[in-house]
N, C-alpha and C positions, 0 to 999 in steps of 0.2 A: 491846600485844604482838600481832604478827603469827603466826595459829595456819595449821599447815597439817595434810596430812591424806598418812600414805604406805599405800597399796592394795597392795603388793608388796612383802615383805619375809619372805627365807627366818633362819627362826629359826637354822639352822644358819650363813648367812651374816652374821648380823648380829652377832656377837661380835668387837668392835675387835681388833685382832692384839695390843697389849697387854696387855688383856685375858686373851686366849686363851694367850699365851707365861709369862704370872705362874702362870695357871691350870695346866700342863704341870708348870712347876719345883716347885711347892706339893703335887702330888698324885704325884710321880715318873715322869712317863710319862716314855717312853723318846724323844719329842722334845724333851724337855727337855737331853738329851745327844750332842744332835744338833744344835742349835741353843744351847751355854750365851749368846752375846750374844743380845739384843732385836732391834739392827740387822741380823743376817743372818735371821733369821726373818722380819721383817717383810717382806726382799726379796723371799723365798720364797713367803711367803703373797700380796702384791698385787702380784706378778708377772703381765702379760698370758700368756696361755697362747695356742697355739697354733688349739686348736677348743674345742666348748663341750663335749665326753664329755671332754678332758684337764680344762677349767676343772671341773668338775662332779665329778671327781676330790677336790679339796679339801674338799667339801664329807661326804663319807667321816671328812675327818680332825675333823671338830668334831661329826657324830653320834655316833661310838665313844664319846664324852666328856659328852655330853648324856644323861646316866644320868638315871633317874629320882632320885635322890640328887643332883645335879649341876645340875638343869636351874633348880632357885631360885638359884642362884650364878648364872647364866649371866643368868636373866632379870631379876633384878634391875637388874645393872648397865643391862641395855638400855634397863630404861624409863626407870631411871635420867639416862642420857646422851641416850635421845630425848627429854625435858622440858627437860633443863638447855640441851643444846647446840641441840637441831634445833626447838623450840617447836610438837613435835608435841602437835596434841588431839584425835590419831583412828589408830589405827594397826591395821593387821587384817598378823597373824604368820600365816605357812603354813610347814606340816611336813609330813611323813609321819610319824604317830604308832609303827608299826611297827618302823621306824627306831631309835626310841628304846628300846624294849625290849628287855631281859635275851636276848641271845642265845644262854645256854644252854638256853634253856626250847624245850619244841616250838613248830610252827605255830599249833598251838589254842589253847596257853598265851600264845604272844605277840599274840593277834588281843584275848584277854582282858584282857592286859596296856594295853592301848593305853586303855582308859576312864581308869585309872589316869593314865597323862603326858598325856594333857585335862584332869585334872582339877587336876591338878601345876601345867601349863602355867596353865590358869585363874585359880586362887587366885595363885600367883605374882606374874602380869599386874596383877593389882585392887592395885594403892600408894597409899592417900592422901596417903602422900609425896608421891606423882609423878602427879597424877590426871591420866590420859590416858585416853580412853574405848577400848580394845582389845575384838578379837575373833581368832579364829582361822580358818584354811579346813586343812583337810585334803587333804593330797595324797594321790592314788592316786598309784601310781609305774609308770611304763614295766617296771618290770626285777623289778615285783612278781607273782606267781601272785594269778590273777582271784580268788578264794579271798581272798585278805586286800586286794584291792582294794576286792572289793563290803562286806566288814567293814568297811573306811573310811570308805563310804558309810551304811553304817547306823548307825554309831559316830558320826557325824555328825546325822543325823536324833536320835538318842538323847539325845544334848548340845547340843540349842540353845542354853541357858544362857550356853556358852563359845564356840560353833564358828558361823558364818556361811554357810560355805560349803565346796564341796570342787571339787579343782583337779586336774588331771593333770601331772604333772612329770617329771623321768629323763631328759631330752634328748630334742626332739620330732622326730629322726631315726630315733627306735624304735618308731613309734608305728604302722611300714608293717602287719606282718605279724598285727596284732592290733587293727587297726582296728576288726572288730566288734564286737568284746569292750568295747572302750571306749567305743562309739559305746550299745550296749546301757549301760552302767553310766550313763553321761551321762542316758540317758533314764529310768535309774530311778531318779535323785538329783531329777531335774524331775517324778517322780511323784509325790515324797516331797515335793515341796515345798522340797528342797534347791536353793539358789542357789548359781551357777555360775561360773567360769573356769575355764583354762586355758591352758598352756607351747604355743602355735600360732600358726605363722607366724612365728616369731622365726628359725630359717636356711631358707636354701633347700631344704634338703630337709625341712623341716619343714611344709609344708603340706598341709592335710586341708579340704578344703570339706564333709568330708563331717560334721567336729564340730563347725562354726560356728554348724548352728541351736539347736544344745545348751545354747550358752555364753552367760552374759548380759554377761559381761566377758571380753576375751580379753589375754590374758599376753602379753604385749610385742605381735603380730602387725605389723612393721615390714615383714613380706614384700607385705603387703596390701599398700600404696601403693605399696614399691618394685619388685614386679615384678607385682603381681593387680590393679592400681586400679580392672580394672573389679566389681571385687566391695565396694568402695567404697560404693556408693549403698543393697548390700544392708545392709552394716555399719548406715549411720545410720538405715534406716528400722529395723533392729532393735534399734536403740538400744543399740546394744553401745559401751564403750567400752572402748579400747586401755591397756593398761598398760607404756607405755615409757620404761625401764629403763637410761637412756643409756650411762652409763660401762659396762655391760655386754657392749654389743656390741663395745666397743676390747678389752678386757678378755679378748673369748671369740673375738678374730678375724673376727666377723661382717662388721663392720665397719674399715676401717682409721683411720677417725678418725669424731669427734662432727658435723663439717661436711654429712656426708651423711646428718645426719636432718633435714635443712632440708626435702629433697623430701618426707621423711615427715608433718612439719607440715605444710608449705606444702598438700599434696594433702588431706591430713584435715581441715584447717579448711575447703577451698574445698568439700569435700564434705557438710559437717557432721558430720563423725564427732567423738567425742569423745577427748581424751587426755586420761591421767593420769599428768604425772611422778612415777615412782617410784625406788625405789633399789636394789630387788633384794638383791642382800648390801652392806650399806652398811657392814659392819666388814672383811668381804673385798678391799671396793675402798677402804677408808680413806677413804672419797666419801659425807659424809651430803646430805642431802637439800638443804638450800642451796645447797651448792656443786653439783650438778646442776642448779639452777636457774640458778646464778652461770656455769657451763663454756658451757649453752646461751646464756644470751644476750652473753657473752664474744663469741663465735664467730660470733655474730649467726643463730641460729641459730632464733632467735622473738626478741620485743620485747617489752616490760613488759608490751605488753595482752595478748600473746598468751599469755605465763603467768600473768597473773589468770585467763583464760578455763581454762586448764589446772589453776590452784587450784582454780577453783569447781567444775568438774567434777570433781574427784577427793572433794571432799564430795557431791555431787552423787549419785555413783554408789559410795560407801561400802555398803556390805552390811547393815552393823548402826549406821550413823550414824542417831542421833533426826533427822530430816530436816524437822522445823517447827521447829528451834532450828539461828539462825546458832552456829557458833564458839565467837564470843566470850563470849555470852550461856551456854552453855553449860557453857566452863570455869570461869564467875566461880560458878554452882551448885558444880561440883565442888569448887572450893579453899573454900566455904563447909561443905560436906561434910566434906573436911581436916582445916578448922580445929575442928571441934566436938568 
């Protein structure tokens, strides 16, 4: 069995349209009546969208529904379908905990509320059904009051147990007018000993040189090669690697096709920077993590070595990967585990 490893994967994104459309009709939400066939829903939801605030839009529509009540229905199936289908044995889920909470409750109540869906989210995660080693990262969000940002960051520190890391997300076009704010919160998650990424560099208007010494992994940054390459050499001496997110950028307009992350590869191997194919919303884009692999070298887009070299770095630079056990050795512990 060939195991791999996905570093990017929004929990709100990852719910197969399926999935998500049984889930609607079963609970009576009101897209359930908006959409009664499967096939128009489906069109709806892995439809490319125009930019990435329109794409980032749907993602609204499956936290309403990631209730603390809801959120073991949701996660089951994922690790579910990433064991069966995707032969993942390392998956690290990012949310904004906030998100998920009771939105009738005040601010204070819902920063409170958030240990609660980590701890939901956690236990969930752990299937000896489905033994996958998972973690979580914590998103501050663009469009969040710094007030339940820096809560995310301590809520983090708090929960190693469950959480890895924490990450900035919201579309990184919003990121101008509150730059210090984040750049300060970055540097108190690295005081705390919290490990890093972050939504940077992934559109043109999306870049910030000023959060890259923050960050020990950066969330998509496809801007670096394609218009910063001389920032390039700072990447790999800081040993950052890149989480790009292919079917993404078709998806959110960035990009017009998959063809032109050739110069993305091509420029980050000649430099030595690292990538890690991921998936991003891999039930949004109906795209798991194979066939990302499978679309790239289709297109010739890299070559078999050069996605081994991109396999082994994504274990490589995992958060909460045990990092002196290959893979495979690994899972054959876990299903012993399982079986007992």
């Amino acid at each position: 069995m060939t195991l791999y490893a996905d570093l990017h994967r929004h929990l709100g994104g990852s719910v197969v349209p399926r999935i998500l459309w049984r889930y609607f009709h079963r609970s009576g939400h009101t897209l359930a009546q908006r959409f009664p066939e499967y096939e128009s829903f489906e069109e709806f939801y892995t439809r490319p969208r125009n930019t990435l605030d329109e794409y980032l839009e749907l993602h609204t529509v499956v936290e309403q529904v990631q209730t603390a009540e809801a959120l073991p229905y949701f996660i089951y199936r994922l690790i579910r379908g990433a064991y069966i289908f995707e032969n993942l044995a390392y998956l690290e889920l990012r949310y904004t905990p906030y998100l998920r909470t009771d939105e009738r409750l005040s601010q204070h109540e819902r920063i409170d509320q958030m240990a609660q869906i980590v701890d939901i989210v956690g236990a969930a995660s752990s299937q000896h059904e489905y033994p996958i080693v998972t973690s979580q990262i914590l998103c501050m969000h663009s469009r969040l009051p710094y007030e339940v940002n820096r809560a995310i960051v301590d809520l983090a520190a708090a929960k190693r147990e469950y959480v890895c890391a924490v990450d900035l997300a919201g579309g990184d076009a919003h990121y101008a007018e509150r730059l210090d704010e984040f750049v300060q919160l970055y540097r108190y998650a690295r005081e705390l000993g919290i490990k890093t990424t972050g939504h940077l560099y992934e559109t043109p208007d999306g870049c910030y040189p000023e959060l890259l010494p923050y960050l020990m992994r950066i969330g998509h940054g496809i801007q670096i090669p394609l218009r910063h390459p001389e920032l390039l050499p700072q990447v790999a001496r800081a040993g950052q690697c890149l989480e790009i997110c292919p079917t993404t950028y078709v998806k959110t307009g960035t990009l017009s096709n998959l063809q032109e992350l050739k110069s993305v590869f091509d420029r980050c191997f000649e430099a030595g920077v690292d990538i890690a194919i991921c998936t991003d919303n891999a039930g949004l884009h109906n795209v798991r993590l194979q066939f990302e692999y499978e679309n790239l070298l289709t297109l010739d887009v890299i070559g078999f070595e050069e996605l081994k070299t991109c396999q082994d770095a994504a274990f490589r630079h995992a958060f909460a990967w045990p990092h002196t056990q290959r893979p495979e050795r690994l899972l054959t512990g876990l299903l012993d585990v399982a079986a007992q």
